[in-house]
C-alpha positions in Angstrom: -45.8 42.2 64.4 -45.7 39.3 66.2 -49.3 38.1 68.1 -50.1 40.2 71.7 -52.8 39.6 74.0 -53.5 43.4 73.9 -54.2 45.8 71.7 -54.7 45.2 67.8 -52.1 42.1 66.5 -52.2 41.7 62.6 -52.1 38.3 63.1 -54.9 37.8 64.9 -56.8 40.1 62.5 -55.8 38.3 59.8 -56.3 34.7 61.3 -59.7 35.9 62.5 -60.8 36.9 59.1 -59.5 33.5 57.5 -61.5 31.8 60.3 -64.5 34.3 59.5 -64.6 33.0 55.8 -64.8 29.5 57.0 -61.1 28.2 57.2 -60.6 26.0 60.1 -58.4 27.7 62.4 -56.5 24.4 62.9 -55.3 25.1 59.2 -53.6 28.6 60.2 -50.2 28.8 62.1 -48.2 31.5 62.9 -44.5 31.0 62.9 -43.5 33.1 65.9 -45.2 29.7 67.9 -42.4 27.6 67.2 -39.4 27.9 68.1 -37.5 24.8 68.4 -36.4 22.6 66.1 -37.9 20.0 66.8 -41.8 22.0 66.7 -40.7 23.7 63.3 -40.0 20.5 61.6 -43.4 19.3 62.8 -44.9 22.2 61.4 -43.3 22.0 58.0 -43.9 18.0 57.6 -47.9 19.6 58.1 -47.2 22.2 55.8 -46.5 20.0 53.0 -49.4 17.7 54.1 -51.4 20.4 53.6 -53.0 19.9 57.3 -51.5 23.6 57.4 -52.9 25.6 55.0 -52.0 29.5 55.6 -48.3 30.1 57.5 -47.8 33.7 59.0 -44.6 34.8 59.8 -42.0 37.5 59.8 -38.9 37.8 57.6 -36.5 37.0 60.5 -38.8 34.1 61.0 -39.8 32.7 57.4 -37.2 34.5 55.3 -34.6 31.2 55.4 -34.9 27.9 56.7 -38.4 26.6 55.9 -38.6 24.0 53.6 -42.3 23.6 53.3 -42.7 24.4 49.5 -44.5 21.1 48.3 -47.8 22.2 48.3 -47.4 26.2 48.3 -49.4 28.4 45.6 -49.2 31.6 47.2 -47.0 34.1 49.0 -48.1 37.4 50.1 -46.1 40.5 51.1 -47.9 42.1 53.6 -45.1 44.6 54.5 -42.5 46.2 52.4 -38.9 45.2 54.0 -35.8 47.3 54.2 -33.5 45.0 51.7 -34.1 43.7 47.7 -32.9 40.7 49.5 -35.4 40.1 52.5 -37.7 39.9 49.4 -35.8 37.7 47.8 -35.4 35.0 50.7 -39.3 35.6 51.0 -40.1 34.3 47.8 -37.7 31.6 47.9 -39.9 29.9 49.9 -42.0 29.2 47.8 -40.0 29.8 44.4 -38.2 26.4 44.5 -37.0 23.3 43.4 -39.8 20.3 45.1 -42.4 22.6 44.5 -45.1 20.6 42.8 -46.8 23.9 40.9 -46.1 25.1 37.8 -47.5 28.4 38.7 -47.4 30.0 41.7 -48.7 33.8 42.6 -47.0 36.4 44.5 -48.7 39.4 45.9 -47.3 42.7 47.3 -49.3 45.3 49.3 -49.5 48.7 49.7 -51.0 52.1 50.9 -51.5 54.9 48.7 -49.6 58.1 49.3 -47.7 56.3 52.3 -43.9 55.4 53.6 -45.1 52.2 51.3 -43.7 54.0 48.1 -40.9 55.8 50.1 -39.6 51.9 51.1 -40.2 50.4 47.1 -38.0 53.1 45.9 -35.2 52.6 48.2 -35.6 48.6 47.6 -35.7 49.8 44.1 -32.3 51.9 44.0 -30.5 49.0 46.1 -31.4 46.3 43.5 -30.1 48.3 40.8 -27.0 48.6 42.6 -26.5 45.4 43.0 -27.4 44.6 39.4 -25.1 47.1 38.6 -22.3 45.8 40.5 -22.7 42.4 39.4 -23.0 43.0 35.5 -19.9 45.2 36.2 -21.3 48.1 33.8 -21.8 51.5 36.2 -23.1 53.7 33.4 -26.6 55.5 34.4 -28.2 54.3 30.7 -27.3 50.7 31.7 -28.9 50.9 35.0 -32.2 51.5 33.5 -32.2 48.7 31.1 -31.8 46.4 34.1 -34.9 44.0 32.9 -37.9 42.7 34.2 -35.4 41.6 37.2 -36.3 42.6 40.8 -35.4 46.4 40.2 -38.3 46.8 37.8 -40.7 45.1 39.8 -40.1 47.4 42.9 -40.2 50.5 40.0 -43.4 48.9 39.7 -44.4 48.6 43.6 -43.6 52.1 44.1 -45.4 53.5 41.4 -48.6 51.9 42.8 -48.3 53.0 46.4 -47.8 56.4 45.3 -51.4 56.8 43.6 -49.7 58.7 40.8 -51.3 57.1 37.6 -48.3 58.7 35.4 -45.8 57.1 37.4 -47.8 53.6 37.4 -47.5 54.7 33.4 -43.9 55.0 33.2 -43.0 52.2 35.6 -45.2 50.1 32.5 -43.7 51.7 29.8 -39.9 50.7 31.2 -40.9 47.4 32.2 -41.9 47.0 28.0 -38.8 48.7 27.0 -36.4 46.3 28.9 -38.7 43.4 27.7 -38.4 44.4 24.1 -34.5 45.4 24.4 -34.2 41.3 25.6 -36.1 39.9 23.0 -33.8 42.1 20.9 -30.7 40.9 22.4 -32.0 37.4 22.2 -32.9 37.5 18.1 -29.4 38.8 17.8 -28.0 35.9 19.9 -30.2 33.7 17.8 -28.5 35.3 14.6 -24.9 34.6 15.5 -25.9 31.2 16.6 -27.3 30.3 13.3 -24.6 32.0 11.2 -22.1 29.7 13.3 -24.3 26.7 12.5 -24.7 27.5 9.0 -20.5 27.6 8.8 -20.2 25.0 10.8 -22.6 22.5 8.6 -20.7 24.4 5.2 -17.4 22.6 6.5 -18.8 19.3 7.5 -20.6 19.3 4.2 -16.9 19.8 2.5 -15.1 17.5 4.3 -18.2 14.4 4.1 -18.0 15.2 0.4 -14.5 14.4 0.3 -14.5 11.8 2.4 -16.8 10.4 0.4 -14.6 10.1 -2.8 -11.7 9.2 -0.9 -13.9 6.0 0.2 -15.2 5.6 -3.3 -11.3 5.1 -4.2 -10.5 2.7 -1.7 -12.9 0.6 -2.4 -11.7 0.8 -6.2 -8.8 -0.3 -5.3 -9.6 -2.7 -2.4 -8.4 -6.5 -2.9 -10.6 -9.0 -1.3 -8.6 -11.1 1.6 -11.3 -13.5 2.3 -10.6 -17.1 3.0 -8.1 -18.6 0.1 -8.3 -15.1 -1.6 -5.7 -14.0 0.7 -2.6 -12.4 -0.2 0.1 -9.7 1.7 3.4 -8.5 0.8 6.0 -8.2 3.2 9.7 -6.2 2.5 8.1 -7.1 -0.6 8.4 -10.7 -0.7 4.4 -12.0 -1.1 2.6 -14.8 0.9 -0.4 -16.5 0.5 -0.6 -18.0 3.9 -1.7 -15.8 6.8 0.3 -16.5 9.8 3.7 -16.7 6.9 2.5 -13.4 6.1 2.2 -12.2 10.0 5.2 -13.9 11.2 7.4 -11.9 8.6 5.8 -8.8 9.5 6.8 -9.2 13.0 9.9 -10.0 12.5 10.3 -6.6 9.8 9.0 -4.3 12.3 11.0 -6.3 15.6 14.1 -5.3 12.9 13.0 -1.7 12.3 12.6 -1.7 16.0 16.2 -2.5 17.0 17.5 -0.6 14.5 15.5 2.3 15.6 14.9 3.0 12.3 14.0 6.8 11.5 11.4 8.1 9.1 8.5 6.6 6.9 9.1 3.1 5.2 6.2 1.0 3.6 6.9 -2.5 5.1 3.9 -4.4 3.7 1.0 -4.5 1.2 -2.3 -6.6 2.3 -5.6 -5.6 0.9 -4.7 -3.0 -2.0 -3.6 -1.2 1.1 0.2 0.0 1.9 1.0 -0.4 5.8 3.9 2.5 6.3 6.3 2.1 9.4 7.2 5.7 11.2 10.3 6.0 13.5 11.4 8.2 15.4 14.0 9.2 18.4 13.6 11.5 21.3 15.8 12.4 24.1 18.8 10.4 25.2 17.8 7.3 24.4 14.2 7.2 23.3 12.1 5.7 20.6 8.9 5.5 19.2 7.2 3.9 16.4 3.4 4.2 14.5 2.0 1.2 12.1 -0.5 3.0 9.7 -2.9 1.5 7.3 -2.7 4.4 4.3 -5.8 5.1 3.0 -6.6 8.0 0.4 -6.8 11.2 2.1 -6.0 9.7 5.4 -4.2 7.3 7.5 -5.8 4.8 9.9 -3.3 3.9 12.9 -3.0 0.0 13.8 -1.4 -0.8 16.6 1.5 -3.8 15.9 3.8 -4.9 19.1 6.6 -6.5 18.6 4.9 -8.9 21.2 1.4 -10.2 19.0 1.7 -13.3 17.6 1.8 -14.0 14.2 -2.1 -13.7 13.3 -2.6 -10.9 15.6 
């Protein structure tokens, strides 16, 4: 396929009849012309300029490697190739991120009542394969429920080349089956999905609405600390003055601590609130120990080393 000086070329035909409906032929390239590195990039930096308008290549010689997609609209299959995924790389080229289109068109051609048909049902079978293989389900119904995926639009292909309007018919009709069996599959996606956010806002509504009480009784029973309002219990000896009141509570839990005391014990009272001390031992020789703040229907941790000074 590539250009010859004798004899008919496709290339130059097609070239020639770009040039004959008046594009410059300083806009066409073929690919087969450059072959170096360096003379590709070149050609792909015009590309993208759009100095380079129409690219004509082979699969071997456009199929990877050409990042030119910028400015491309429009690929065209002028031959039909031997593998789903010669296609595939094909339209990758132009079917890819940097891209600046949001539409682009791909067109395949073929002759009627030719090897054309022969070559889309064998590209056909293979990508149903593959499908096959990769969804891991090798029943026969499965494989023709494939989608709209590249095994449907080869169905498609062939059923063109071959001139027969009913397969052309029933290549349609399965492409609208798979589509409707996916817009099934998705409503019934859509259905769990909402069942699981229906449940899901059911339990956050139960468990706001009794958070909600549980705040309304705290702050019934909340004691105002501010300024000379203050006053804590300690191992249940009250204070008035803040750092008294922190300076006994270090030195209650720094007790607890070297006694590596076990259990739950309520070592203070500040607030309306009751602050419970939890020790416990582990291993050999371990210990820990939790401060928490005891709120209705839940506990809020505070952090007290024996280290922190008196007023925190």
């Amino acid at each position: 396929s590539v250009e010859k000086t004798r004899g008919f070329s496709a290339y130059r035909w097609i070239r020639d009849e770009l040039v004959r409906m008046g594009v410059p032929a300083s806009e066409i390239a073929f690919m087969q012309d450059f072959r170096k590195s360096e003379a590709k990039q070149r050609l792909f930096g015009d590309v993208r300029a759009g100095k380079v308008r129409f690219l004509i290549g082979s699969s071997d010689t456009m199929g990877t490697g050409v990042n030119a997609q910028l400015r491309l609209t429009a690929l065209h299959h002028l031959d039909v190739p031997w593998l789903p995924s010669q296609i595939a790389q094909r339209e990758g080229r132009i079917e890819r991120q940097g891209n600046q289109h949001d539409v682009i068109d791909i067109f395949a051609y073929a002759t009627e009542r030719s090897l054309d048909a022969s070559m889309w049902q064998n590209n056909e079978r293979k990508a149903r394969f593959i499908a096959a293989a990769l969804s891991g389900d090798t029943s026969i119904r499965r494989l023709e429920d494939l989608g709209e995926g590249q095994a449907n639009q080869f169905a498609m292909a062939k059923a063109i080349a071959s001139g027969d309007q009913r397969l052309m018919e029933k290549a349609g009709l399965e492409a609208d089956i798979a589509r409707l069996e996916r817009l099934r599959a998705a409503h019934i996606d859509d259905r769990h999905a909402v069942r699981r956010q229906i449940r899901d806002a059911e339990r956050d509504i139960e468990f706001c609405t009794r958070r909600i009480a549980d705040v309304g009784k705290d702050i019934e029973r909340r004691v105002a600390t501010a300024a000379d309002a203050f006053a804590a219990s300690v191992a249940g000896k009250r204070y008035v003055e803040r750092k008294e009141a922190g300076r006994a509570l270090m030195k209650e839990i720094l007790t607890l601590v070297q006694l590596q005391q076990e259990g739950e014990i309520v070592v203070a009272t500040i607030g309306g609130f009751d602050l419970e001390y939890s020790g416990e031992r582990f291993g050999r020789d371990g210990y820990r120990y939790t401060t928490v703040l005891l709120r209705t229907g839940a506990g809020a941790e505070i952090e007290l080393p024996v280290t922190v000074t008196p007023l925190g």
